[in-house]
C-alpha positions in Angstrom: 83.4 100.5 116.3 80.5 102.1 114.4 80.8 104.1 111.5 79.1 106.9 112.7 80.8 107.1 115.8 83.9 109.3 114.6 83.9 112.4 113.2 86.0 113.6 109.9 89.2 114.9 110.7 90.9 117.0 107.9 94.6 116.2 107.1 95.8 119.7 105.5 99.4 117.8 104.4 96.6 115.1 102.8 97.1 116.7 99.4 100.7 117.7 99.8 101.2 113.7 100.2 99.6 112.3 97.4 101.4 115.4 95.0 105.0 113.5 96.7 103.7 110.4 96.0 102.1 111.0 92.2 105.0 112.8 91.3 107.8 109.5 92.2 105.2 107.7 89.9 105.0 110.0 87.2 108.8 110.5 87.5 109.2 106.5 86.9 106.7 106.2 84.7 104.3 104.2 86.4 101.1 102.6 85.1 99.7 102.6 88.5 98.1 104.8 90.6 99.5 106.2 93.6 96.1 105.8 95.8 96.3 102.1 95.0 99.7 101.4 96.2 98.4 103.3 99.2 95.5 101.4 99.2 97.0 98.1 99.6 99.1 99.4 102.2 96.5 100.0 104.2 94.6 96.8 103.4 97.3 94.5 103.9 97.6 97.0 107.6 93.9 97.0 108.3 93.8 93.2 108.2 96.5 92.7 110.5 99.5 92.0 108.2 102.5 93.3 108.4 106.1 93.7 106.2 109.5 93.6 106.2 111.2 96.9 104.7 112.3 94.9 101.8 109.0 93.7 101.2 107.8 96.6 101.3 110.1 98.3 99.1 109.4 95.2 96.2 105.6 96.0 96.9 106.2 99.7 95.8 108.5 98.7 92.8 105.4 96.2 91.7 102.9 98.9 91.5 105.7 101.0 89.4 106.3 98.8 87.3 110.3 98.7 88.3 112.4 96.0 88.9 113.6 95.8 92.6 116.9 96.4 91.7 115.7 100.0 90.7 116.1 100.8 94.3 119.4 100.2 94.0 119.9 103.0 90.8 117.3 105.8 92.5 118.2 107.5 96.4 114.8 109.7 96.0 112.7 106.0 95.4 114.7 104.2 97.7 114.0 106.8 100.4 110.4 107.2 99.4 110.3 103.3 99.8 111.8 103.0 103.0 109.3 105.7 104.7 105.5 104.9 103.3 105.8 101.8 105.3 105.8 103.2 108.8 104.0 106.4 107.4 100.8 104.9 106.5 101.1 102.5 109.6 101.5 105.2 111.7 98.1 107.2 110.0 95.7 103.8 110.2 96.7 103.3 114.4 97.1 107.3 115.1 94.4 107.2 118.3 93.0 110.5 117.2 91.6 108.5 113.8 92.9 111.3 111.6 93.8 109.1 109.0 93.0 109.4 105.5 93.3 107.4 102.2 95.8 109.2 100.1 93.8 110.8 97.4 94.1 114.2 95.4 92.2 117.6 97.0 89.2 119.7 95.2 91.2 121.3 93.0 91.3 118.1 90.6 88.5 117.4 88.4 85.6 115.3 89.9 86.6 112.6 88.0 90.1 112.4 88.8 88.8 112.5 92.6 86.4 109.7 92.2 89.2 108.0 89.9 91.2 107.8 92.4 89.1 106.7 95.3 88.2 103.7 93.2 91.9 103.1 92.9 92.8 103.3 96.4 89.7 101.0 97.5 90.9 98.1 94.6 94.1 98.6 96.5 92.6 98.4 99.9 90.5 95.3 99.1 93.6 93.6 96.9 95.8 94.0 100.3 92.9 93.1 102.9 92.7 89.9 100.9 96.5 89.3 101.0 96.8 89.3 104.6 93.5 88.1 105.7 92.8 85.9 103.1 90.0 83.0 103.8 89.7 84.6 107.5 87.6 87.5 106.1 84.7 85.0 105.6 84.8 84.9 109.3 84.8 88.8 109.9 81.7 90.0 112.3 78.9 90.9 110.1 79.1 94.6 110.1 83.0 94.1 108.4 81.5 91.8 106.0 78.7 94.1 104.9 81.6 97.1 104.8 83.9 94.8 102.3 80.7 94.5 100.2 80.4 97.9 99.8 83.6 98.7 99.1 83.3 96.0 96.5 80.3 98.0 95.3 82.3 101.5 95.3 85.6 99.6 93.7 83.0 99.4 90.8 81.5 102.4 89.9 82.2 104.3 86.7 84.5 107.0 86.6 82.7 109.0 84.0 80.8 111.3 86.4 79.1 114.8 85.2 80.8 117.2 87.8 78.0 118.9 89.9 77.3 120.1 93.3 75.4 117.2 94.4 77.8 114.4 92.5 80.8 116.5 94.3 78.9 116.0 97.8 78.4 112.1 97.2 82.0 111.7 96.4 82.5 113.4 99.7 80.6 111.2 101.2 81.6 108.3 100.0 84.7 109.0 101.0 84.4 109.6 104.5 83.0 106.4 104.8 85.8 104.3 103.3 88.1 106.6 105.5 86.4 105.2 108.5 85.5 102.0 107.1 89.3 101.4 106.9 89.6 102.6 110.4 86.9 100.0 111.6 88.8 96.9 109.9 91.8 98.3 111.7 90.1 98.6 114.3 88.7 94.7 114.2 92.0 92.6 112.9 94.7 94.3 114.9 95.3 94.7 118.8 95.3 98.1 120.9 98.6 99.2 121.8 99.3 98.8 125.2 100.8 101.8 127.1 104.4 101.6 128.3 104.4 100.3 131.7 105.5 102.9 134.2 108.6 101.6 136.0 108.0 100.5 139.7 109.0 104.0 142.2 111.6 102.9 144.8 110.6 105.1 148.1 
């Protein structure tokens, strides 16, 4: 799959989403950021792996900063545990590729924005590496040259001036992690097949 072969599609509950998931962070005190946990999610997805609900669940405590047994003291984070798993799987193999990486709308400040799209991509190459591990050096090209830049993105400063034409480069930027994470999908796991119709007896 190409990058520029799909189109943006706009998740309007995008921003809803990540408010849920900032405030279960901010309400246990995390250290983390949300889009990171989300991030490596999606990495660990993208590259084909896959998780039990109670690794899962000691994934999300990690990124808190909670011990697993936490789940055990908190419904609201045990909940919130139990659904991001099939949530975000769900998002990355929707066929109408309207996922998106779970970051905050326009109505935070630039650098909060970029902030967090450096998080979630730290997260998304953290996870890739987890599942794919040494099998990434054997990616096709064009996934190799995509990690790089993500690399390159994970990097950047945080510290932008907030302008028009900064604000339309995050934008950018964005969109193309959103379908570069849709291309490693696309490469490391298999189509679903459709259910096979049951034989008609005449």
């Amino acid at each position: 799959m190409s990058l520029s072969d799909a189109s943006a599609a706009p998740n309007i509950e995008i921003s809803a989403e990540f408010e849920r998931w900032a405030n279960v962070f901010l309400a246990h005190k995390a250290f983390s950021h949300p889009s990171e946990l989300h991030g490596v999610l999606c990495g660990r997805f993208a590259a084909g792996g896959r998780m039990q609900e109670d690794e899962c669940a000691a994934v999300v405590c990690e990124h808190i900063g909670l011990a697993s047994t936490a789940l055990e003291e908190s419904p609201e984070l045990r909940v919130f545990a139990a659904g991001i798993y099939q949530q975000a799987l769900a998002q990355l193999s929707s066929m109408d590729m309207s996922f998106q990486p779970l970051l905050p709308d326009d109505d935070y400040a630039l650098e909060q924005r970029l902030e967090s799209l450096i998080s979630w991509v730290r997260g998304f190459l953290a996870g890739m590496a987890l599942a794919a591990g040494e099998s990434l050096g054997e990616a096709p090209e064009e996934i190799r040259e995509l990690m790089e830049d993500m690399v390159a993105i994970s990097q950047l400063s945080d510290e932008e001036d907030a302008s028009e034409e900064n604000d339309q480069q995050l934008v950018e930027i964005t969109e193309y992690v959103r379908l570069g994470a849709l291309a490693v999908f696309t490469e490391f796991n298999e189509p679903e097949q459709p259910a096979k119709t049951p034989p008609t007896l005449h």
